[in-house]
C-alpha positions in Angstrom: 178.0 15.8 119.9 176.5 11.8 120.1 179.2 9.4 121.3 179.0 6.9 118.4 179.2 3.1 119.9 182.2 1.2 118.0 181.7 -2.5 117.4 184.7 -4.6 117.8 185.6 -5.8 114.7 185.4 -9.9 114.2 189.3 -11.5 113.9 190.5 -12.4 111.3 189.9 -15.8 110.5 193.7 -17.7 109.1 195.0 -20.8 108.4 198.3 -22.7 109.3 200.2 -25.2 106.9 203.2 -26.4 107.7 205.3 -29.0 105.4 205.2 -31.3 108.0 204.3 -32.7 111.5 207.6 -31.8 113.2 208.5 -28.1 113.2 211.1 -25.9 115.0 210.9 -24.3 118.0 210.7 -20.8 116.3 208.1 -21.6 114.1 205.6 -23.3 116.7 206.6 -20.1 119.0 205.1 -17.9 115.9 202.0 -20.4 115.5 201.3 -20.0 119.3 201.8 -15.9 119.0 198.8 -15.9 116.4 196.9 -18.1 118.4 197.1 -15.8 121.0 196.5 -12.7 119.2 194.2 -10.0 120.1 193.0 -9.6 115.9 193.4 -13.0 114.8 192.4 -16.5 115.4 193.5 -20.1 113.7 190.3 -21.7 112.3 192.5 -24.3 110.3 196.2 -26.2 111.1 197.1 -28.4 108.6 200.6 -30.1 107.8 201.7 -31.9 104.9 202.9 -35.9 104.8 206.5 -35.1 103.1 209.6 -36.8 104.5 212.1 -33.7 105.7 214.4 -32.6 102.5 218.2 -32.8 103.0 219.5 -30.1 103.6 222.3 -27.9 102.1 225.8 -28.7 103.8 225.9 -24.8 104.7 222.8 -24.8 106.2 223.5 -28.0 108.0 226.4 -26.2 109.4 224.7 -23.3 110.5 222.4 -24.9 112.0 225.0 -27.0 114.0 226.4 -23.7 115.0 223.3 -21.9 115.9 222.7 -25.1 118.4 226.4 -25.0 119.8 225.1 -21.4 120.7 221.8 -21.1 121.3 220.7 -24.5 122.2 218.8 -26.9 120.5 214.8 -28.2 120.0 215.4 -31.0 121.7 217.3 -29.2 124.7 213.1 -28.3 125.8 
């Protein structure tokens, strides 16, 4: 039997958009993992001009928690 000669296959071509410049730590860690992906590559990053959106007072607290914790962004 012929050994058939498999082309890689091109990556897939995505873009980014996030709803502003700033992000979290866990969101530019999952930018960076496509970035670096074996099957994909970022051909566009965009971000949005909005000022941030106040948040919820629960989420503001759990967020406060999850930094007593876990540490902060800004602990980097």
């Amino acid at each position: 039997m012929e050994a058939v000669a498999h082309r890689p296959r091109p990556k897939l071509r995505v873009g980014l958009f996030a709803d502003r410049g700033t992000q979290p730590r866990w969101l530019a860690s999952a930018f960076a993992r496509v970035a670096c992906s074996e099957c994909a590559e970022i051909a566009v990053l965009a971000h949005g001009e909005a000022p941030p959106a106040r948040m919820p007072w629960l989420w503001r607290a759990y967020g406060a928690l999850d930094a007593s914790i876990f540490g902060s962004d800004s602990d980097l």
